[in-house]
C-alpha positions as CSV (number, residue, x, y, z in Angstrom):
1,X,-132.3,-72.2,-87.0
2,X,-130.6,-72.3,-90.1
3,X,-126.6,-74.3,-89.6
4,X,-123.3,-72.9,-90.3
5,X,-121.3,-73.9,-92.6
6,X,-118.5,-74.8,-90.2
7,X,-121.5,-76.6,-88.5
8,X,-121.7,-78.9,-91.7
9,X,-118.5,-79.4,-92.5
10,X,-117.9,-80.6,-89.1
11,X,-121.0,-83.0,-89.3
12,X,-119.4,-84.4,-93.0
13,X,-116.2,-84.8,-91.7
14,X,-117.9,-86.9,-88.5
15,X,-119.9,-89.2,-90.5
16,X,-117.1,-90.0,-92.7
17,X,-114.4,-90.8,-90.2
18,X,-115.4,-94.9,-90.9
19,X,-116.0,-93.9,-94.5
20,X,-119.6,-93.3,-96.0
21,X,-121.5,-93.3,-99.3
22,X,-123.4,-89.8,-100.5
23,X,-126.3,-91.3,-99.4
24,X,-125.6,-91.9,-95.5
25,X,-123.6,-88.4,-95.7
26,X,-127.3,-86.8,-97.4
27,X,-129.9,-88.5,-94.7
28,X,-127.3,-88.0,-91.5
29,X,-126.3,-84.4,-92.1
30,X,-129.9,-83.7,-93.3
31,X,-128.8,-82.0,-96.6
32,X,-129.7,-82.6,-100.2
33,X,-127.9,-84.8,-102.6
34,X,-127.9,-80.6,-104.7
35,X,-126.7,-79.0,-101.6
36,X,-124.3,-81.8,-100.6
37,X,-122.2,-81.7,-103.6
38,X,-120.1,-78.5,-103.4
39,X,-119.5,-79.4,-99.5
40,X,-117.5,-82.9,-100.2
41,X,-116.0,-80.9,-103.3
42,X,-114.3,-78.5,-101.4
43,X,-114.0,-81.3,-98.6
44,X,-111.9,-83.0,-101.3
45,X,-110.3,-80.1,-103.0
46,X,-108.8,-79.2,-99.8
47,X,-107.8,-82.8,-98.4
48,X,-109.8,-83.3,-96.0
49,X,-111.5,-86.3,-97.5
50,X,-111.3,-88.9,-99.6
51,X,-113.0,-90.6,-102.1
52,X,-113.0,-93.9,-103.6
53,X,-115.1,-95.9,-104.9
54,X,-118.2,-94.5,-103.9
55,X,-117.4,-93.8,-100.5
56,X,-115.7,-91.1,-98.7
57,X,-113.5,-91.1,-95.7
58,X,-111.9,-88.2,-93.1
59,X,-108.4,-88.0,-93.9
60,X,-106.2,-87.2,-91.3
61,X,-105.7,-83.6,-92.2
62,X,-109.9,-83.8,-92.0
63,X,-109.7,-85.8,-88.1
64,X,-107.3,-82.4,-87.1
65,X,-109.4,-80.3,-88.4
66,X,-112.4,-81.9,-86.8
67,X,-110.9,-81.9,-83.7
68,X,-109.9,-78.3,-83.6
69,X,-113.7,-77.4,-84.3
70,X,-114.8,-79.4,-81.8
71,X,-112.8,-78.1,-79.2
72,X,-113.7,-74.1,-80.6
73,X,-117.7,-75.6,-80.1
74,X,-116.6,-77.2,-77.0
75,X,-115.5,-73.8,-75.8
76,X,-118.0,-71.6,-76.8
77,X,-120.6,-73.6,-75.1
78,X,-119.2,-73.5,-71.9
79,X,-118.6,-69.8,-72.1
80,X,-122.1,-69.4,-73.4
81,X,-124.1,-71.5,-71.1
82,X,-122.0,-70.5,-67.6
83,X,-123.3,-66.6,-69.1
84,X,-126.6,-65.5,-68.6
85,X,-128.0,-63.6,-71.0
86,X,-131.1,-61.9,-70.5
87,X,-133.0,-60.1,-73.5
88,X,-131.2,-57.0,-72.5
89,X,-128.2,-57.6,-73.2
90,X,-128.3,-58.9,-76.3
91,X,-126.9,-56.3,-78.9
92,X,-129.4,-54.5,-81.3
């Protein structure tokens, strides 16, 4: 199943919170160093990480927003796994 972007960003923002190079960000959030590129722009653009040297780290702005997803996934688990859904009804 193909990830949300919110599901990436998220994963970015975890691997950097103790600072990491493209490379560790590439093989841990199992993207591409092409596809990787415009996520830590925008990352950046937005303050949400850092980068120096090489190496890119959560910024504080980034550890809020991380936490604030993580508690929306947090949520929507619980609703969705305390909810049984059978196949009808699912919406067509």
């Amino acid at each position: 199943m193909k990830r949300s972007k919110p599901e990436i960003v998220s994963e970015i923002l975890e691997i950097c919170r103790d600072g990491a190079n493209k490379t560790r960000i590439v093989y841990q959030a199992n993207l591409n160093f092409r596809t990787v590129n415009p996520y830590l722009a925008v990352l950046i653009k937005n303050h949400l990480i850092e980068a120096s040297l090489g190496e890119y780290m959560t910024t504080e702005k980034g550890a809020n927003l991380l936490g604030d997803l993580n508690q929306v996934n947090d949520k929507l688990s619980s609703n969705f796994s305390s909810a049984s859904l059978s196949v009808h009804d699912q919406p067509k």
